[in-house]
DOSETI-744034 format. One record per atom (N, C-alpha, C): residue number from 1; residue in one letter; atom name; x, y, z. Coordinates in steps of 0.001 Angstrom, whole numbers. Example, Ala and Ser with C-alpha at 12.3 -4.5 7.8 and 13.67 -1.06 7.14 Angstrom:
# DOSETI-744034
 resi resn name      px      py      pz
    1    A    N   13190   -5690    7800
    1    A   CA   12300   -4500    7800
    1    A    C   13200   -3300    7800
    2    S    N   12850   -2250    7080
    2    S   CA   13670   -1060    7140
    2    S    C   12900      30    7870
END
This chain:
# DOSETI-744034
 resi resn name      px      py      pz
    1    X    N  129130  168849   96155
    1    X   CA  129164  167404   96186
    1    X    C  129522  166826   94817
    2    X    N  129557  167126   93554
    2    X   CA  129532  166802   92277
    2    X    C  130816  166780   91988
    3    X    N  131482  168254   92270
    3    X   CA  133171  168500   92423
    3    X    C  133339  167538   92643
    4    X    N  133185  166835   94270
    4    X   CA  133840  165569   95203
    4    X    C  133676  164295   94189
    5    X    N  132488  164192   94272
    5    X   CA  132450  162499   93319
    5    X    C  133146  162899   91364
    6    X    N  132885  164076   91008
    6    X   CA  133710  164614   89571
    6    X    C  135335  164208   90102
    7    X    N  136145  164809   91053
    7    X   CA  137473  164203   91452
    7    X    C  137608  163014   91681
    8    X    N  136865  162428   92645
    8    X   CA  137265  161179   92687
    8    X    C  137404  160344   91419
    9    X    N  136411  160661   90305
    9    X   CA  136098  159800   89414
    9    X    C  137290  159959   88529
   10    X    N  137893  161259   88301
   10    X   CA  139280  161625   87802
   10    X    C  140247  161425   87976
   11    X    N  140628  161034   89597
   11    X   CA  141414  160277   90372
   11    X    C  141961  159093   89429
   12    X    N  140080  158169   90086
   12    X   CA  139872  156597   89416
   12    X    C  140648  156632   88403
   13    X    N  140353  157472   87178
   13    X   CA  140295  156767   85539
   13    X    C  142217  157270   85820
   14    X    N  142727  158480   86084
   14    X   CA  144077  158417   86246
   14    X    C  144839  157490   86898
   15    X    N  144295  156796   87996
   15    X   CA  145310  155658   88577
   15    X    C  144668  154032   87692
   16    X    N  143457  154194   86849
   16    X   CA  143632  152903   86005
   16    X    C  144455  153068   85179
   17    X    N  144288  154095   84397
   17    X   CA  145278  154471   83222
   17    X    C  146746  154000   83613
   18    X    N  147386  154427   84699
   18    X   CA  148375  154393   85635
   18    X    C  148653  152784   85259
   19    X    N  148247  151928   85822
   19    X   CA  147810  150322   86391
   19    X    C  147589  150125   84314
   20    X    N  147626  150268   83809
   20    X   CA  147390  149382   82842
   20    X    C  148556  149887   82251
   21    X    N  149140  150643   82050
   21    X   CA  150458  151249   81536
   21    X    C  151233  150538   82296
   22    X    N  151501  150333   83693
   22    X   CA  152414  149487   84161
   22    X    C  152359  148031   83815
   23    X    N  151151  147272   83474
   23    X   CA  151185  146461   82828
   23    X    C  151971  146104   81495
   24    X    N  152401  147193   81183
   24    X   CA  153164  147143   79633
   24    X    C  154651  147138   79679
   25    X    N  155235  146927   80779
   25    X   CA  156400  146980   80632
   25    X    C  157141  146066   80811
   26    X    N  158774  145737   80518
   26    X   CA  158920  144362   80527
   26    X    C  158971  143233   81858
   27    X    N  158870  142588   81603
   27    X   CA  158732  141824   83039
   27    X    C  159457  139994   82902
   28    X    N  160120  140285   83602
   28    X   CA  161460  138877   83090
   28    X    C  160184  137626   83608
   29    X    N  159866  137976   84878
   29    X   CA  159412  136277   85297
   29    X    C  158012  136404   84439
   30    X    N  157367  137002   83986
   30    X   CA  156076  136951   83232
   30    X    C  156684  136300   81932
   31    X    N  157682  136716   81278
   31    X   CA  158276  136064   80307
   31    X    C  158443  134474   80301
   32    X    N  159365  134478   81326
   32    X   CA  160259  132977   81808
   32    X    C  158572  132240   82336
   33    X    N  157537  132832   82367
   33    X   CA  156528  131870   82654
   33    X    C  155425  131506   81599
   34    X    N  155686  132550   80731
   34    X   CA  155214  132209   79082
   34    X    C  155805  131167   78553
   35    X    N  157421  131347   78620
   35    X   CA  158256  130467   77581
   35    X    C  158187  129006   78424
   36    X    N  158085  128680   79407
   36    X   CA  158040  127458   80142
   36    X    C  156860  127062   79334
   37    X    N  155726  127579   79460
   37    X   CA  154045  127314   78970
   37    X    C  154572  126999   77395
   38    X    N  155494  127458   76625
   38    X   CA  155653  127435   75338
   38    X    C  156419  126337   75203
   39    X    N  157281  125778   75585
   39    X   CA  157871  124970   76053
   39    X    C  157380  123587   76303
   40    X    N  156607  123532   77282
   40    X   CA  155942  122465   77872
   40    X    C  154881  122164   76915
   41    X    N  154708  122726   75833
   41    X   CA  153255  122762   75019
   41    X    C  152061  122595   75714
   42    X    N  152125  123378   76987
   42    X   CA  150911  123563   77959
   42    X    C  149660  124122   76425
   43    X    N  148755  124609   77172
   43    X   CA  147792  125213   76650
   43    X    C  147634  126521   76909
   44    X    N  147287  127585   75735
   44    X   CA  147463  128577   75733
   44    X    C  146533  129324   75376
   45    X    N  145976  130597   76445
   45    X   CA  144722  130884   76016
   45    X    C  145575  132551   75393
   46    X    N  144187  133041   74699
   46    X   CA  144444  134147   74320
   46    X    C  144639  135557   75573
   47    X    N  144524  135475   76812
   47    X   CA  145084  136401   77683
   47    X    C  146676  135864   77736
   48    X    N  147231  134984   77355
   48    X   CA  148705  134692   77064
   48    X    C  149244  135249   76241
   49    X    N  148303  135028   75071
   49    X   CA  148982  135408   73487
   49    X    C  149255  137426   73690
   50    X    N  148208  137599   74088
   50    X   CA  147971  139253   74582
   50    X    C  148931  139632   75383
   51    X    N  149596  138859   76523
   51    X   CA  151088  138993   77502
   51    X    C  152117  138766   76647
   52    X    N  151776  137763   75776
   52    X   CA  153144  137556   74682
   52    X    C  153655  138630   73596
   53    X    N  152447  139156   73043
   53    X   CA  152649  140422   72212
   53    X    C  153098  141399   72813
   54    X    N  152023  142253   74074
   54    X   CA  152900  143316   74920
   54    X    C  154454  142563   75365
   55    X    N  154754  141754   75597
   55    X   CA  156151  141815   76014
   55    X    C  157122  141572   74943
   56    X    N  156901  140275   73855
   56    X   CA  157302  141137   72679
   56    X    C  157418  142483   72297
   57    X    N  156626  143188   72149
   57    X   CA  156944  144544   71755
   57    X    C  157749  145644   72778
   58    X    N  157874  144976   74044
   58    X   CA  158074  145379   75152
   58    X    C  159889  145279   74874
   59    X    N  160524  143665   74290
   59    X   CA  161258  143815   74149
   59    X    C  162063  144394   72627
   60    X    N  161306  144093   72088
   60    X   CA  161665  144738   70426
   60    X    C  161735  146116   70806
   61    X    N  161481  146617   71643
   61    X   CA  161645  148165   71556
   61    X    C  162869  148706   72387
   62    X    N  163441  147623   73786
   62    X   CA  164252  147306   73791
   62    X    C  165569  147177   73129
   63    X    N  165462  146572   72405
   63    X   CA  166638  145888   71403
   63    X    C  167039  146859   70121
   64    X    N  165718  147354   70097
   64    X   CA  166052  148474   68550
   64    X    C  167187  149801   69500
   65    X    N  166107  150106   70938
   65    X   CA  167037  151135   71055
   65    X    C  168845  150600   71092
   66    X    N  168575  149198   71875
   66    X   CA  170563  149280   72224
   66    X    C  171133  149320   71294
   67    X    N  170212  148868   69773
   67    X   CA  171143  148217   68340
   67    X    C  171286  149380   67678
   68    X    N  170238  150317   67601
   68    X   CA  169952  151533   67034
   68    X    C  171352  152391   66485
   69    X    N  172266  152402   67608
   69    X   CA  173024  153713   67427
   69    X    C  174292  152725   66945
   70    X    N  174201  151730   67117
   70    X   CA  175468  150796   66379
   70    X    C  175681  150853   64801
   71    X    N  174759  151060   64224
   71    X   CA  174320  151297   63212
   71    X    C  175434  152727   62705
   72    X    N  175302  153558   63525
   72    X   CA  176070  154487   62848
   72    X    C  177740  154623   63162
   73    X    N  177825  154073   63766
   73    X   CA  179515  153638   64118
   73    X    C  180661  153361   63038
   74    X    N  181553  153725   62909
   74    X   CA  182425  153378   62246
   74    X    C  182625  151610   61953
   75    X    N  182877  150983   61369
   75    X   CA  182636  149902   60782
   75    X    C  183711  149250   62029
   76    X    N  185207  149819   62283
   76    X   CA  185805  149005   63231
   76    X    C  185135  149360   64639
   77    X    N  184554  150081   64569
   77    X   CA  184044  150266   66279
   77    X    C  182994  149536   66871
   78    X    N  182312  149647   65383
   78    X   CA  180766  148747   65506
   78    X    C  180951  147500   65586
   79    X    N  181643  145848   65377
   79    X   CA  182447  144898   65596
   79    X    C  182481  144759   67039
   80    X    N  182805  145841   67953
   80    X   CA  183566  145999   69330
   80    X    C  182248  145775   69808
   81    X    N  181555  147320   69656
   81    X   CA  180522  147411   70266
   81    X    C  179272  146639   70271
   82    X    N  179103  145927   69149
   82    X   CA  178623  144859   69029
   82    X    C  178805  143382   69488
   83    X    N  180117  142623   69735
   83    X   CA  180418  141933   70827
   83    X    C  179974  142359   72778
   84    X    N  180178  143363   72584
   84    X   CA  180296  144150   74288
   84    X    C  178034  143934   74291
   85    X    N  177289  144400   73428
   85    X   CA  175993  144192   73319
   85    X    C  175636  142869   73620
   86    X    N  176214  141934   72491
   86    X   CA  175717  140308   72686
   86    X    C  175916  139742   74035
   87    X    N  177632  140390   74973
   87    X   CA  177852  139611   76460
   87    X    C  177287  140071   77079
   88    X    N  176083  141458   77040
   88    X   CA  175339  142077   77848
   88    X    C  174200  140681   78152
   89    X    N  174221  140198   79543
   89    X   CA  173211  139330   79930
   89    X    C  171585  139966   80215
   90    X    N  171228  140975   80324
   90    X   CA  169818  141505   80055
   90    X    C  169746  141638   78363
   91    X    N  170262  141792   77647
   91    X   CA  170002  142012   76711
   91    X    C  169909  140576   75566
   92    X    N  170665  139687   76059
   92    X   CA  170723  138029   75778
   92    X    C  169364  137556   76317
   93    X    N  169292  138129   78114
   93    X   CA  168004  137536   78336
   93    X    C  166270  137878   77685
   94    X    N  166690  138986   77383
   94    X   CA  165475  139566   76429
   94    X    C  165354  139116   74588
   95    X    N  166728  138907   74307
   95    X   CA  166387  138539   72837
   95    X    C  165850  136601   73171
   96    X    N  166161  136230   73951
   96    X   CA  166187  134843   74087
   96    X    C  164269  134714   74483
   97    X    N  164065  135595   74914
   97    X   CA  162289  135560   75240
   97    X    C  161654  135812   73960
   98    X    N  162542  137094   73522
   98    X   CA  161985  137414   71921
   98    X    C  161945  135954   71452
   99    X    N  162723  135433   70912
   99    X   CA  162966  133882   70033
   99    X    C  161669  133500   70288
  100    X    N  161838  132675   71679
  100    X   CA  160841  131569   72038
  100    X    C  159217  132523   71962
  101    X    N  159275  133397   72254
  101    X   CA  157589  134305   72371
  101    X    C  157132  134443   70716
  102    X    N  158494  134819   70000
  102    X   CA  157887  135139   68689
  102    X    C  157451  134076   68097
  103    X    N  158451  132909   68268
  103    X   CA  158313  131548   67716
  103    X    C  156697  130918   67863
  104    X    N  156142  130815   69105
  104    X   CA  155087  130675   69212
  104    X    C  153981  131730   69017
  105    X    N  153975  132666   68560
  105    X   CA  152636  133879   68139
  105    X    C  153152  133538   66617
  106    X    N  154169  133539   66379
  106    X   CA  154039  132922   64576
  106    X    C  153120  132201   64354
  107    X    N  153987  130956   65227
  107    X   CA  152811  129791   65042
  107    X    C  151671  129970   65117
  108    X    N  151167  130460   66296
  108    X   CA  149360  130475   66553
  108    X    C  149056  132051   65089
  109    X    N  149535  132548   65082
  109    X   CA  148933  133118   63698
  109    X    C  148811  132403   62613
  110    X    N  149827  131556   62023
  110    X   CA  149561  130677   60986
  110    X    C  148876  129760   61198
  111    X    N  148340  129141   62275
  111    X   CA  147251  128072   62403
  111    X    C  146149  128619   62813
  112    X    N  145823  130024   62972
  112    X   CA  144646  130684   63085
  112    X    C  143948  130780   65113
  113    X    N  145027  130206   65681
  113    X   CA  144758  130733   66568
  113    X    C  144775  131539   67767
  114    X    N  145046  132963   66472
  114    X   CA  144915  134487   67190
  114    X    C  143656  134729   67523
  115    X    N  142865  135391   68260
  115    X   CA  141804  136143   68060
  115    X    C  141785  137305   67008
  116    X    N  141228  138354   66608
  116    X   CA  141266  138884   66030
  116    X    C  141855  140315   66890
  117    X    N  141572  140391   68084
  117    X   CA  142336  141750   68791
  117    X    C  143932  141420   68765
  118    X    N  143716  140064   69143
  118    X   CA  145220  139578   68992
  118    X    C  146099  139620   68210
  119    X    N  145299  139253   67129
  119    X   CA  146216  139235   65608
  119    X    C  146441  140455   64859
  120    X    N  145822  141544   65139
  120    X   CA  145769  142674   64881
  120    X    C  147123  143612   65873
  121    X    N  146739  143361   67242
  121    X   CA  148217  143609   67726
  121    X    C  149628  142497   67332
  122    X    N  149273  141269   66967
  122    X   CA  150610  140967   66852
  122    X    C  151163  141648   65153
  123    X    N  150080  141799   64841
  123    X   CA  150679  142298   63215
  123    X    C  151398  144255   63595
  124    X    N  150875  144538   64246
  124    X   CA  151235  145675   64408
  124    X    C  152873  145532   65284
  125    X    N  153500  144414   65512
  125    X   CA  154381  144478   65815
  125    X    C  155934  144386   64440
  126    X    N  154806  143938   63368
  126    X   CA  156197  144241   62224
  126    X    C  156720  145625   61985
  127    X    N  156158  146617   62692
  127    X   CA  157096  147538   62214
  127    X    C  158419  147744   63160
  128    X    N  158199  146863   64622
  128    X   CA  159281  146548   65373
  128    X    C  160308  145482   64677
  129    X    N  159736  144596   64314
  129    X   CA  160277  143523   63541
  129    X    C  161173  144310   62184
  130    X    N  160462  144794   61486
  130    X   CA  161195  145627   60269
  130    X    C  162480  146159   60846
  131    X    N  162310  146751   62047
  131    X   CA  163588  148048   62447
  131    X    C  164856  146960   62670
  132    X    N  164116  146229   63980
  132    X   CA  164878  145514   64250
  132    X    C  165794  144233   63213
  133    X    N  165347  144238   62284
  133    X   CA  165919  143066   60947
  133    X    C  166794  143679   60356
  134    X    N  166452  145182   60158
  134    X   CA  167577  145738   59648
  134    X    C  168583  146385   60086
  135    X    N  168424  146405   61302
  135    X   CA  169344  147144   62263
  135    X    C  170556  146112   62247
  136    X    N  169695  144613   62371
  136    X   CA  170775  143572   62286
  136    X    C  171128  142998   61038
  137    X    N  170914  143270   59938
  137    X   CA  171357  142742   58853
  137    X    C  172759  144115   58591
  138    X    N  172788  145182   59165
  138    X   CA  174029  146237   58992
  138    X    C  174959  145828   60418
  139    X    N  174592  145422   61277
  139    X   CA  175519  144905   61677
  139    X    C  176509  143356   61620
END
């Protein structure tokens, strides 16, 4: 009987694990319903700011990979391939969430209202920020 309820319970914690990892990935209308809220200067609680960071980072990780390898391209190729990136419409639609999401977690960090789990993950997103600044300052 211990086995039985020991599996099940192994089950459990593997399909939460499961369910909160899928939570992390990008998600357009969770976005487009942040940036409306950002937008509208609705009110914004910190389970927002926490959707805003995971999908920030969701897309910064995104963007580093497509920009990543442009980087090493021959100088006339990279030009090309870099136009052909910007008319990519998922990739417009994701830097355009970046803007407006980052724009507002700036803000609420400089006016102090991150929480502290919050502000701790949004700071942990400069090393996305770093890659990504310089990925685009060589192109």
């Amino acid at each position: 009987m211990k086995s039985i309820i020991s599996s099940f319970f192994a089950l459990f914690l593997l399909l939460a694990a499961a369910c909160s990892e899928a939570g992390r990935d990008y998600d357009s209308a969770l976005c487009e319903s942040l940036a409306v809220k950002v937008e509208r200067h609705d009110s914004i609680t910190q389970k927002d700011y926490r959707q805003m960071i995971e999908q920030s980072e969701q897309i910064l990780g995104y963007l580093v990979g497509r920009s990543e390898h442009l980087t090493e391209m021959p100088a006339d190729e990279r030009y090309h391939a870099y136009r052909e990136l910007l008319a990519d419409p998922q990739y417009m639609e994701r830097f355009s969430y970046l803007f407006t999401l980052g724009s507002a977690l700036y803000d609420a960090e400089v006016t102090g209202r991150l929480d502290n789990k919050n502000r701790e993950a949004y700071d942990k997103l400069d090393e996305y920020n770093e890659r990504f600044s310089a990925i685009s300052d060589r192109l």
